[in-house]
C-alpha atoms as a printed R data frame, in Angstrom:
    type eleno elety resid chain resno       x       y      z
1   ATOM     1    CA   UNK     A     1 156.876 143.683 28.250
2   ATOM     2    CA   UNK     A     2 154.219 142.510 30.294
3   ATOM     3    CA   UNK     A     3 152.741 139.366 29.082
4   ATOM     4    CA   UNK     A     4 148.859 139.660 28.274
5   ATOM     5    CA   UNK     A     5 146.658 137.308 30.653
6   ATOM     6    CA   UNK     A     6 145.847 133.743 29.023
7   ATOM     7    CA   UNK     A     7 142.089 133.228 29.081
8   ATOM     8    CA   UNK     A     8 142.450 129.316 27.607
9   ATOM     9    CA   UNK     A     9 140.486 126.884 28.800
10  ATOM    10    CA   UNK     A    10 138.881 129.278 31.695
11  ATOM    11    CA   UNK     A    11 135.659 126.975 32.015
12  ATOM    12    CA   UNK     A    12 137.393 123.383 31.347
13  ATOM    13    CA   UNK     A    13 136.365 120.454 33.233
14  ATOM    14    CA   UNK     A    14 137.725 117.870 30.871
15  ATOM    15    CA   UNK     A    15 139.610 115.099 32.426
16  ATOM    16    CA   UNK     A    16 137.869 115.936 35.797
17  ATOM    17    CA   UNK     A    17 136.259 113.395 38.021
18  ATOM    18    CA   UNK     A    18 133.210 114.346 39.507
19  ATOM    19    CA   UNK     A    19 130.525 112.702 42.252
20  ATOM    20    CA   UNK     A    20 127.367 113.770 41.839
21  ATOM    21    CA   UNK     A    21 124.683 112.217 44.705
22  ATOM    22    CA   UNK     A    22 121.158 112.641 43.641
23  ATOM    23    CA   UNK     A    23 122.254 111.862 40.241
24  ATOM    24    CA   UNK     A    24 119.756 109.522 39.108
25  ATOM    25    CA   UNK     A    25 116.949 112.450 37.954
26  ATOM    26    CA   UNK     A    26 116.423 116.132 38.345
27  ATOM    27    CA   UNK     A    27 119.160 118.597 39.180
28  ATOM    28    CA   UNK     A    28 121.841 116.010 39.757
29  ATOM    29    CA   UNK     A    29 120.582 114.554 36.455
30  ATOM    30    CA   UNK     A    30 120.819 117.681 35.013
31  ATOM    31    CA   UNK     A    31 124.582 118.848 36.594
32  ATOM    32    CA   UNK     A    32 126.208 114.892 35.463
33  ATOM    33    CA   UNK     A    33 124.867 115.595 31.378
34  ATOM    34    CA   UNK     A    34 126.623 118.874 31.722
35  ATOM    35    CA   UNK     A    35 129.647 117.357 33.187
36  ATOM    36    CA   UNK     A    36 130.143 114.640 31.133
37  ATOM    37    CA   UNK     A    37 129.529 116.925 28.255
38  ATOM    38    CA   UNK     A    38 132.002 119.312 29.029
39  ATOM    39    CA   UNK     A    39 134.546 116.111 29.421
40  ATOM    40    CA   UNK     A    40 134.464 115.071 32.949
41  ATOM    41    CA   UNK     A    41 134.529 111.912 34.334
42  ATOM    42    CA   UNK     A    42 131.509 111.449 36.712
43  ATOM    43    CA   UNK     A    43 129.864 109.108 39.192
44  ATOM    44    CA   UNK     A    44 126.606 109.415 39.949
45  ATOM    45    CA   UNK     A    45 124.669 107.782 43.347
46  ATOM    46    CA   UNK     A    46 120.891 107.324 44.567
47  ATOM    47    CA   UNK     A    47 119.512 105.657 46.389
48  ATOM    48    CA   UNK     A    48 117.263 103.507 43.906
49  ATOM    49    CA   UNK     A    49 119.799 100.666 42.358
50  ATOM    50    CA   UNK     A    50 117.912 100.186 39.210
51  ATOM    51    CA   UNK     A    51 116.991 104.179 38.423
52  ATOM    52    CA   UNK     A    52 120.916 105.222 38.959
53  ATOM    53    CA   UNK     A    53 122.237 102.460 36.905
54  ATOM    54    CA   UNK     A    54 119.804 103.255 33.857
55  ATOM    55    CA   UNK     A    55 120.562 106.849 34.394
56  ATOM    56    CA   UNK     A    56 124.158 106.438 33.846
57  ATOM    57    CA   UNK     A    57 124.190 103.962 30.851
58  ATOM    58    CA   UNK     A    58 121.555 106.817 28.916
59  ATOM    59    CA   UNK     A    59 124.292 109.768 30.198
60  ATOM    60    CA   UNK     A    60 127.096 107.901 28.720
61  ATOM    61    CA   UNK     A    61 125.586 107.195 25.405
62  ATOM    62    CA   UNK     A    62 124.135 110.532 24.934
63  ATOM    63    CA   UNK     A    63 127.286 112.316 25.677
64  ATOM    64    CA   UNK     A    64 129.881 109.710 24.666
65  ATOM    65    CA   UNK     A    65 131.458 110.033 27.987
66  ATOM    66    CA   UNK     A    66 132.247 107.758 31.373
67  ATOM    67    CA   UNK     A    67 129.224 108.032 33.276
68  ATOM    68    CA   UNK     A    68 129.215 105.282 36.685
69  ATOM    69    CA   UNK     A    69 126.386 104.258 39.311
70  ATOM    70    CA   UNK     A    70 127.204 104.023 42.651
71  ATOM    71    CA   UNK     A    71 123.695 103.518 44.215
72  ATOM    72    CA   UNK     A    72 123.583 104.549 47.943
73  ATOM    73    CA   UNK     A    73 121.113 105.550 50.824
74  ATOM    74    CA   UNK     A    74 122.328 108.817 52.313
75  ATOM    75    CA   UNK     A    75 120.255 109.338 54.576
76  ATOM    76    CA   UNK     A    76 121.841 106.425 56.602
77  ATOM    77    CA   UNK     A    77 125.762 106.537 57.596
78  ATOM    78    CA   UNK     A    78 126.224 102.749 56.473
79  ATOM    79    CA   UNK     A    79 125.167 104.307 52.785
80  ATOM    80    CA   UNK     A    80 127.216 107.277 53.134
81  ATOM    81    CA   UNK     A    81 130.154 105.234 54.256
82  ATOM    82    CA   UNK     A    82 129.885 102.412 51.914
83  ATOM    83    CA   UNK     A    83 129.675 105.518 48.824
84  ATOM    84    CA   UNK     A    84 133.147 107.036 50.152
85  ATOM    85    CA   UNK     A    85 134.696 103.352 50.415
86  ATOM    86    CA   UNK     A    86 133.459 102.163 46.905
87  ATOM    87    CA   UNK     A    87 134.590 105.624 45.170
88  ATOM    88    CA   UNK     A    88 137.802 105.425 47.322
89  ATOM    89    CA   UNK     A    89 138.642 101.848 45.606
90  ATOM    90    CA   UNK     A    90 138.223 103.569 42.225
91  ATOM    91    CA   UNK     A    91 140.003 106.150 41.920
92  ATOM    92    CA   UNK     A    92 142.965 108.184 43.408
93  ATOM    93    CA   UNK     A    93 141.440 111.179 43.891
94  ATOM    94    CA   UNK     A    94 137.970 113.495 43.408
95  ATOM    95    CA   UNK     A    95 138.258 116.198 41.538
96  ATOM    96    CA   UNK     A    96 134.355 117.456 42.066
97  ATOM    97    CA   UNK     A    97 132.167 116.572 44.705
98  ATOM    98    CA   UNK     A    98 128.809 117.890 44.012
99  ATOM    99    CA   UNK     A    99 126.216 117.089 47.536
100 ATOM   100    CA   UNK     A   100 122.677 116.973 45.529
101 ATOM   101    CA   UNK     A   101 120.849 114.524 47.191
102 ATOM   102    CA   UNK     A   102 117.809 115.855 48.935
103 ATOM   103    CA   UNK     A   103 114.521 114.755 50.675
104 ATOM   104    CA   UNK     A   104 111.420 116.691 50.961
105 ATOM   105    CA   UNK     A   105 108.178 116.883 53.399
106 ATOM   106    CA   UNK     A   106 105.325 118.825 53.331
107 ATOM   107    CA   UNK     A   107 101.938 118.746 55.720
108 ATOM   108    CA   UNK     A   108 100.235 120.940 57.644
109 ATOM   109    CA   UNK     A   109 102.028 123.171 60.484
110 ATOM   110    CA   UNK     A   110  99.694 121.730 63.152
111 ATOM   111    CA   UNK     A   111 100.166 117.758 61.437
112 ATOM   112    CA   UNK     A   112 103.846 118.536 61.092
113 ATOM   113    CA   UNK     A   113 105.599 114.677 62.186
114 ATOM   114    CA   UNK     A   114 109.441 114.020 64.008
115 ATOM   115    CA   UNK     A   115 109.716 111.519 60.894
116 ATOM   116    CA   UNK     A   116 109.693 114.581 58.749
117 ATOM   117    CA   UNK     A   117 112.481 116.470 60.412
118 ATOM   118    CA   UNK     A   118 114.445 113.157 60.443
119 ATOM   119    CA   UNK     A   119 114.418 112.117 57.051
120 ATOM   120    CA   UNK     A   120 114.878 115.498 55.546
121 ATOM   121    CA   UNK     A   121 117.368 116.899 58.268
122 ATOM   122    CA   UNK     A   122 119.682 113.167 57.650
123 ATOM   123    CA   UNK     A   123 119.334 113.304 54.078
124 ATOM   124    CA   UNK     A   124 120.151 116.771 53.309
125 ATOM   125    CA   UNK     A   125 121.935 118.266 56.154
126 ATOM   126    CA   UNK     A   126 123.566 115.371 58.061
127 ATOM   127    CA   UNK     A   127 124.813 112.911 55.006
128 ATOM   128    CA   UNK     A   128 126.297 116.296 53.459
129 ATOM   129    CA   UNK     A   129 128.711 116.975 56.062
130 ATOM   130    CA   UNK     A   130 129.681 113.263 56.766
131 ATOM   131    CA   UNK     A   131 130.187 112.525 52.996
132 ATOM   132    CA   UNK     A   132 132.456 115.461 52.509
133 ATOM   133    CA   UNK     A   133 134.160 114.207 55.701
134 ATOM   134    CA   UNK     A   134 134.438 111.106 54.215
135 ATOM   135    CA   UNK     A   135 135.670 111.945 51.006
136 ATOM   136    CA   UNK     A   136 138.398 114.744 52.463
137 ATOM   137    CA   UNK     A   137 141.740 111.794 51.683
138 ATOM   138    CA   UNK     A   138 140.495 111.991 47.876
139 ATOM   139    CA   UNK     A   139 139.266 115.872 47.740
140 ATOM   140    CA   UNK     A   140 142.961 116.548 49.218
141 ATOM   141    CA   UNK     A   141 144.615 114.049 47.031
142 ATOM   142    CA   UNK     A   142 143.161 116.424 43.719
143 ATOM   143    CA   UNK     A   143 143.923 119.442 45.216
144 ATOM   144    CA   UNK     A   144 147.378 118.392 45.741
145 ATOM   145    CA   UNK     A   145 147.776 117.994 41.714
146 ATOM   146    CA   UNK     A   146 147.937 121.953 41.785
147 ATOM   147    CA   UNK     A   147 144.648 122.670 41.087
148 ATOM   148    CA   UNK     A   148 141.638 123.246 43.927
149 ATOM   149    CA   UNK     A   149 139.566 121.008 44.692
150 ATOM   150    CA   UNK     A   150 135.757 121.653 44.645
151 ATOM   151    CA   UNK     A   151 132.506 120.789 46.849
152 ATOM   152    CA   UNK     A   152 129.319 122.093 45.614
153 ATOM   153    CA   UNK     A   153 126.509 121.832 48.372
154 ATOM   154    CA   UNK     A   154 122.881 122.001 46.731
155 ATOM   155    CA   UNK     A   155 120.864 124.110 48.662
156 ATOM   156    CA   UNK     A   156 117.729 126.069 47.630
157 ATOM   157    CA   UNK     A   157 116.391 129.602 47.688
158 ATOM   158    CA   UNK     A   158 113.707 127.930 50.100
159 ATOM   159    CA   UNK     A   159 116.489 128.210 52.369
160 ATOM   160    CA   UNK     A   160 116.851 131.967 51.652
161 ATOM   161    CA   UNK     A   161 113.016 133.064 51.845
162 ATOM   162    CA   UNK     A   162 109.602 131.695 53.231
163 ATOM   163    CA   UNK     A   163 108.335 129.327 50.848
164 ATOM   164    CA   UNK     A   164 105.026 128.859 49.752
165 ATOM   165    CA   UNK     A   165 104.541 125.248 50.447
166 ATOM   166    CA   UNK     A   166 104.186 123.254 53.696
167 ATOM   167    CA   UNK     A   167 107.814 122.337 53.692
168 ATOM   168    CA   UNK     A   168 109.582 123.973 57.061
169 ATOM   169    CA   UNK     A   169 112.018 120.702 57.508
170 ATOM   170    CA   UNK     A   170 113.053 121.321 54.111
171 ATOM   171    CA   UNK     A   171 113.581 124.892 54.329
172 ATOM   172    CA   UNK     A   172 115.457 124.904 57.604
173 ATOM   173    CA   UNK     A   173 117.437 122.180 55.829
174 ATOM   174    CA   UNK     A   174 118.389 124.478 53.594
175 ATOM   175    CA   UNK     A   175 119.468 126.991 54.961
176 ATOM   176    CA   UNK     A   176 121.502 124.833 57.247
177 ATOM   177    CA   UNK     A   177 123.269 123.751 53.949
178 ATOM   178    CA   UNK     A   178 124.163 127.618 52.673
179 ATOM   179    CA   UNK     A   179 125.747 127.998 56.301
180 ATOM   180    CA   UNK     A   180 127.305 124.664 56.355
181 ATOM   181    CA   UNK     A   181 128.939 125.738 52.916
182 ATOM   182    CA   UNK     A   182 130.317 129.054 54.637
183 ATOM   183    CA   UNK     A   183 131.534 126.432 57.827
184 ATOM   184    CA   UNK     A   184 133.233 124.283 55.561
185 ATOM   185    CA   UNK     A   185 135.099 127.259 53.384
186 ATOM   186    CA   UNK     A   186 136.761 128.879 56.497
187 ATOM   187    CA   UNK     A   187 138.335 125.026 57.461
188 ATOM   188    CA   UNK     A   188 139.040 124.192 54.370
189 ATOM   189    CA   UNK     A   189 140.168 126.651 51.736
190 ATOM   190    CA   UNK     A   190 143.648 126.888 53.301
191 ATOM   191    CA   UNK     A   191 143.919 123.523 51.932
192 ATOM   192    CA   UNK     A   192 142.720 124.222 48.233
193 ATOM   193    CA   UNK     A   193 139.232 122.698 48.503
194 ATOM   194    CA   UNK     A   194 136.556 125.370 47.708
195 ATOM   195    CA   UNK     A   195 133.472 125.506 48.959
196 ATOM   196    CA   UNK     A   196 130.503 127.216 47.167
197 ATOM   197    CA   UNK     A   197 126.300 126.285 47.238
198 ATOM   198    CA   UNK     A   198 123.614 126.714 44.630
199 ATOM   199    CA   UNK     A   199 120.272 127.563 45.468
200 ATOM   200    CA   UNK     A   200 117.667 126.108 42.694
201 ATOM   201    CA   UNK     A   201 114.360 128.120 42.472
202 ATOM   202    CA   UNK     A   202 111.714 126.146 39.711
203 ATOM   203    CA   UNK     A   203 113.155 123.665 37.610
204 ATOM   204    CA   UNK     A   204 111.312 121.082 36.178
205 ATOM   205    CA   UNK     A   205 111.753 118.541 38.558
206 ATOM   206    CA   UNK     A   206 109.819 115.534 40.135
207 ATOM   207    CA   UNK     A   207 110.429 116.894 43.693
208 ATOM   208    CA   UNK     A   208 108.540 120.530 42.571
209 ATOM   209    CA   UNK     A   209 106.491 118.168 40.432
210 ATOM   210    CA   UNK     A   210 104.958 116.751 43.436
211 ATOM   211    CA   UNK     A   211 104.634 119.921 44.867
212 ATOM   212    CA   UNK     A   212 102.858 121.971 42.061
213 ATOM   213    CA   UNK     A   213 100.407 119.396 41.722
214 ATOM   214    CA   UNK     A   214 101.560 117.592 38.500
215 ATOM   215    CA   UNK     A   215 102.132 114.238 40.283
216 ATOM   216    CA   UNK     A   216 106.060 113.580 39.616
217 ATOM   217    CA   UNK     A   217 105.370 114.203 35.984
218 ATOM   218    CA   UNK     A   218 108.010 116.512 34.464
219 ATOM   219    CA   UNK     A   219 108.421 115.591 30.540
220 ATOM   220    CA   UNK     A   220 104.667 116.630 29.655
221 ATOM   221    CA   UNK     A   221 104.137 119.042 32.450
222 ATOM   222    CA   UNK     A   222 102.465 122.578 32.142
223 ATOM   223    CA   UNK     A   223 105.823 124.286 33.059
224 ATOM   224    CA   UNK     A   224 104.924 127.334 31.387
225 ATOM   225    CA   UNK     A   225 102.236 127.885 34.226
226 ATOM   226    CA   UNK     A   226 104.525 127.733 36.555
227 ATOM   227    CA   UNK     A   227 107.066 129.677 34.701
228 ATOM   228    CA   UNK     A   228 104.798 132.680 34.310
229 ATOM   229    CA   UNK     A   229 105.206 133.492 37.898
230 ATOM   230    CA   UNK     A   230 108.814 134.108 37.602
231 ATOM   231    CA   UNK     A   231 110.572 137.208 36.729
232 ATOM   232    CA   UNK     A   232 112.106 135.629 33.540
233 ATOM   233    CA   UNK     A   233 108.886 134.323 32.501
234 ATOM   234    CA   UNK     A   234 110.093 130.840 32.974
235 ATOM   235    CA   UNK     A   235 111.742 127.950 34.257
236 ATOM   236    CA   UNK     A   236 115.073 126.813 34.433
237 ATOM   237    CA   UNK     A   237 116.874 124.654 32.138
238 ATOM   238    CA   UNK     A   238 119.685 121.992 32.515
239 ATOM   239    CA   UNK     A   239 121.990 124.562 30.772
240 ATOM   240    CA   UNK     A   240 121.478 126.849 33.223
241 ATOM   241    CA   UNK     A   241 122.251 124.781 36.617
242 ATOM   242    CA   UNK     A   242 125.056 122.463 34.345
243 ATOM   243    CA   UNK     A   243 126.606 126.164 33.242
244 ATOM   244    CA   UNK     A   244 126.542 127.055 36.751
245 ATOM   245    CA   UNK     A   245 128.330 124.150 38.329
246 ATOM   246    CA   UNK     A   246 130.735 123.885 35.613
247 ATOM   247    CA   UNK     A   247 132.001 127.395 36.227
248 ATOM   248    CA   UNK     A   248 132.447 126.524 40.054
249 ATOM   249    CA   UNK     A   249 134.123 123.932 39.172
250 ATOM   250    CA   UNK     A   250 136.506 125.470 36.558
251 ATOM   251    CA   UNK     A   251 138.922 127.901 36.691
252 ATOM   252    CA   UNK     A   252 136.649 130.673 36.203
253 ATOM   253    CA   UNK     A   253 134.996 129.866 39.249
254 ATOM   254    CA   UNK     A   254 138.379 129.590 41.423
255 ATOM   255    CA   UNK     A   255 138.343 132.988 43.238
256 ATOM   256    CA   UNK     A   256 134.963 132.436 44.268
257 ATOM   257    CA   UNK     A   257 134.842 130.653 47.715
258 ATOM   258    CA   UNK     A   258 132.081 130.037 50.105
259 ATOM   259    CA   UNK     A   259 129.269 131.748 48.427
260 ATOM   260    CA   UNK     A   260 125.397 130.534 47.814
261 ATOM   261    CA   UNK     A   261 124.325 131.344 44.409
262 ATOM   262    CA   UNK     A   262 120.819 131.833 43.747
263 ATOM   263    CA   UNK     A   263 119.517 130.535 40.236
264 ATOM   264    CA   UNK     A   264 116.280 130.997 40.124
265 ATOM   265    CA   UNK     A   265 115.169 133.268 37.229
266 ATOM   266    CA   UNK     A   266 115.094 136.621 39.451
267 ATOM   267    CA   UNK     A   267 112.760 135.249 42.284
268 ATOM   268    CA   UNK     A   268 114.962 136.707 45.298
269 ATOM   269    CA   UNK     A   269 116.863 138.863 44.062
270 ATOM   270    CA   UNK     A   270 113.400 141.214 42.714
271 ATOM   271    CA   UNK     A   271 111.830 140.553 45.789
């Protein structure tokens, strides 16, 4: 007799360890509670010192769970290299990488600066690939335990459609990031590290704070105005871009490889 597919544990993380950059607030913020809810072991980095170590002591009482700042500047190599070497001395291997860390610019077209190509194209772009790079002895090391290994790049559906801000550094960014996802899949996948992106619309966020006119404020926010624009009538949540990272990261997610997944309430794919 045939015996009947198993369907246990199909979206387990526990006992994973996870790096999330960008980890201090926002997304990253948001992907390391669902983590370390679902049972992973996760390190979070940003570049603020003080913000990513309060951010991790609140995750890990919350969630009862191992939650560990690593505060680095990516959008330098020193910083990227000194976050591989200090996660490196700490554990064996990396179950989940997750590349969140992001910079933003917006001005005028004509106003437009080099600085703002720099900072956005190092932070987003550039410290992606070198990290990963950096991190391929521990991302090989999990994947040798018998299950894949997995890097989720951040992107955003600004790197999928024209936004409406001022931001063309940032959008270029990311779509650089969805491609660099499909670059990285084709080299690596042979070797049982998967590759898939995520591409945020509105969540409520400081970076679209800023944006929207709010002023970094995102607990007390009028996110229902900016909700109402959206097909589903709102924004996201955490347990939308958590559920969405966990099932990349799980077995569930395991035949999917190389993909950018839009989660943005409907915007692109109604328009």
């Amino acid at each position: 007799m045939k015996q009947a597919p198993q369907f246990d544990d199909l979206f387990s993380i526990r006992g994973k360890v996870a790096l999330v950059t960008g980890g201090s607030r926002g997304l990253g913020e948001m992907i390391a509670a669902g983590f370390l809810a679902a049972g992973a072991k996760v390190y979070i980095s940003s570049r603020k010192a003080a913000a990513c170590e309060e951010t991790a002591l609140r995750l890990s009482d919350a969630y009862g769970g191992t939650c560990i700042a690593l505060p680095a500047d990516l959008s330098k190599m020193d910083g990227v290299q000194s976050l591989a070497d200090r996660i490196a001395a700490l554990e064996p291997r990396l179950d989940i990488l997750v590349n969140n860390a992001g910079a933003a610019w917006g001005e005028k077209l004509e106003n437009f600066p080099e600085a703002g190509w720099d900072k956005v194209m190092d932070t987003n772009v550039k410290a992606v690939f070198f990290l990963t790079q950096k991190l391929l002895p521990l991302l090989r090391a999990s994947a040798a335990t018998g299950t894949p290994s997995r890097v989720i790049n951040i992107g955003s559906i600004d790197g999928l459609k024209s936004a409406i801000f001022d931001t063309f550094s940032y959008g270029a960014s990311k779509a650089a990031v969805h491609h660099l996802t499909r670059f990285m899949a084709a080299h690596l996948t042979g070797e049982r590290i998967l590759f898939n992106a995520i591409a945020p619309g509105p969540f409520p966020t400081w970076m679209l704070s800023t944006g929207v006119g709010f002023g970094g404020e995102t607990e007390n926010a009028d996110w229902d105005s900016v909700g109402a624009t959206n097909p589903s009538g709102r924004v996201g949540t955490p347990q939308d871009i958590a559920g969405l990272a966990i099932f990349l990261a799980s077995r569930a997610g395991e035949y999917v490889v190389g993909q950018t997944i839009a989660i943005d309430g409907g915007i692109v794919g109604t328009s």
